[in-house]
C-alpha positions as CSV (number, residue, x, y, z in Angstrom):
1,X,0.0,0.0,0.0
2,X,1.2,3.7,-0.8
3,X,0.2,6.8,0.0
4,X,-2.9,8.0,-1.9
5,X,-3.0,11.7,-3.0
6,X,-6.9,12.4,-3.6
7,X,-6.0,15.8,-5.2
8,X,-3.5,14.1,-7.3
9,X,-5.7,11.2,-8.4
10,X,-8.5,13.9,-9.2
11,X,-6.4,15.2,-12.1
12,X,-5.8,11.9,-14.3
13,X,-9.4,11.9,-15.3
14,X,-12.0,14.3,-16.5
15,X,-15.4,12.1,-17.3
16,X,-18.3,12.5,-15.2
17,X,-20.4,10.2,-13.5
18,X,-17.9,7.2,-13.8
19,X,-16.3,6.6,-10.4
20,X,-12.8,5.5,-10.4
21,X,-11.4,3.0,-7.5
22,X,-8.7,4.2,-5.3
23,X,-8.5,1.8,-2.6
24,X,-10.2,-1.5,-1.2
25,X,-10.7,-1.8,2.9
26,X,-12.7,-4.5,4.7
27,X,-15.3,-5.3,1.7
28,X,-15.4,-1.5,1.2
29,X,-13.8,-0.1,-1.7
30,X,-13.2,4.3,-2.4
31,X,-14.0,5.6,-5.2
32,X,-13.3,9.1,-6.9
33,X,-15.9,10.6,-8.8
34,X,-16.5,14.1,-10.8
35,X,-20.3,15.1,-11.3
36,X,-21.9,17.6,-12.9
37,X,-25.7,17.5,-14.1
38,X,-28.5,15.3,-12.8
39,X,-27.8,11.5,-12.3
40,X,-31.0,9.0,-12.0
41,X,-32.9,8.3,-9.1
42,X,-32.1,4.7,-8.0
43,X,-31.5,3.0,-4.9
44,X,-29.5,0.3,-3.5
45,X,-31.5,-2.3,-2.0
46,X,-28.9,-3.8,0.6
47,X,-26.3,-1.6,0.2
48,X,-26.0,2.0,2.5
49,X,-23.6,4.7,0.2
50,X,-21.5,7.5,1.5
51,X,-21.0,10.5,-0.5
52,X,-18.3,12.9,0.5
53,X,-17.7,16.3,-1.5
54,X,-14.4,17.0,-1.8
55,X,-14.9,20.2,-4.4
56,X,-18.4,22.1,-5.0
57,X,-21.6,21.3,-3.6
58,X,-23.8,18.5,-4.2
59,X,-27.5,17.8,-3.6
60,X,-28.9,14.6,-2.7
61,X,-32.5,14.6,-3.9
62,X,-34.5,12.3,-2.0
63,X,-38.3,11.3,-2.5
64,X,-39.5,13.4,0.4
65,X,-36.9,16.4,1.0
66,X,-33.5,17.3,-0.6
67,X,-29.9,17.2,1.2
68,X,-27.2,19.9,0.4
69,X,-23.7,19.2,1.2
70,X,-20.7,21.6,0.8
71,X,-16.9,20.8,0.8
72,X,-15.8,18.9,3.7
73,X,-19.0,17.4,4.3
74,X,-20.5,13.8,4.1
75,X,-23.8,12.1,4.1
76,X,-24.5,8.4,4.1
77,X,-27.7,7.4,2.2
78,X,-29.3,4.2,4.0
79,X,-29.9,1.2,1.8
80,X,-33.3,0.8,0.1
81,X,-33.7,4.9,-0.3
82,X,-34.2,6.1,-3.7
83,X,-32.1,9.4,-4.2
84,X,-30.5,11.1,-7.1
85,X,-27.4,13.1,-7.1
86,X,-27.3,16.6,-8.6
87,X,-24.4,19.1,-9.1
88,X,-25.6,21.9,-11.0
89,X,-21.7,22.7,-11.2
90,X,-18.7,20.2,-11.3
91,X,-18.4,18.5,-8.0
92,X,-15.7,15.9,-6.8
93,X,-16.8,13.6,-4.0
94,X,-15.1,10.6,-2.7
95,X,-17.6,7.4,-2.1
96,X,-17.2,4.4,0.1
97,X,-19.4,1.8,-1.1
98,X,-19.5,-2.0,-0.3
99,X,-17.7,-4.3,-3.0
100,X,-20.9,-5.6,-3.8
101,X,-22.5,-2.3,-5.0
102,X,-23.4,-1.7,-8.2
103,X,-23.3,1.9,-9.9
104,X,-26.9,3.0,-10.7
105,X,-28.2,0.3,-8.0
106,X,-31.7,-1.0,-9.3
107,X,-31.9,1.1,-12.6
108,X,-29.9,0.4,-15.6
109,X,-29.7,3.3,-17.2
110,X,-26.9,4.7,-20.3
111,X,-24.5,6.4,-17.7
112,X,-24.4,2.7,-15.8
113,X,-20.9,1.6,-15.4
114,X,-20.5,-2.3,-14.9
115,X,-16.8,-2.1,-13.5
116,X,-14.7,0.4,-11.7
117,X,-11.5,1.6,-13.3
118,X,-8.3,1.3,-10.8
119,X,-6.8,4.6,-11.0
């Protein structure tokens, strides 16, 4: 294991919505991910997802109210709630999402991406 610069690992990629693995813990793996737009609203039936914005501010629309979350700041969405990440400029979050997690969760949509890249 080495030293992982997030900043540094931010800069060798520029698409959006298609996380990128930097790390594996404990059945957990860390992604990196730039967004900007609307994503879909899905949900991950067994599976809670963390979403931590490293650069911007991100909204987390939920069915029944809307979270806002600024640099520095995390939220976890619990498994089986349907949300949909928006970032009306580009964001860069970090996620920590069980191996067993799949991108868009129950929706297959065209932005789904089967496998991770290892950046």
């Amino acid at each position: 294991m080495s030293v992982i610069n997030i900043q540094e690992k931010f800069k060798l990629f520029s698409d959006l919505w298609s996380p990128k693995k930097v790390g594996e813990l404990n059945g957990q793996q860390i992604l990196l991910a730039k967004l900007k737009g609307e994503f879909v609203f899905h949900k991950h039936e067994f599976e809670d997802e963390l979403f931590m914005v490293i650069k911007g501010t991100l909204e987390i629309e939920l069915r029944d109210k809307t979270i806002t979350l600024k640099e520095g700041e995390f939220y976890i969405v619990p498994k089986g709630v349907e949300h949909k990440p928006i970032a009306k400029e580009e964001v860069h979050i970090v996620l920590f999402e069980p191996l067993s997690i799949k991108h868009t969760g129950n929706v297959v949509a065209n932005i789904t991406v089967e496998t991770y890249e290892n950046i």
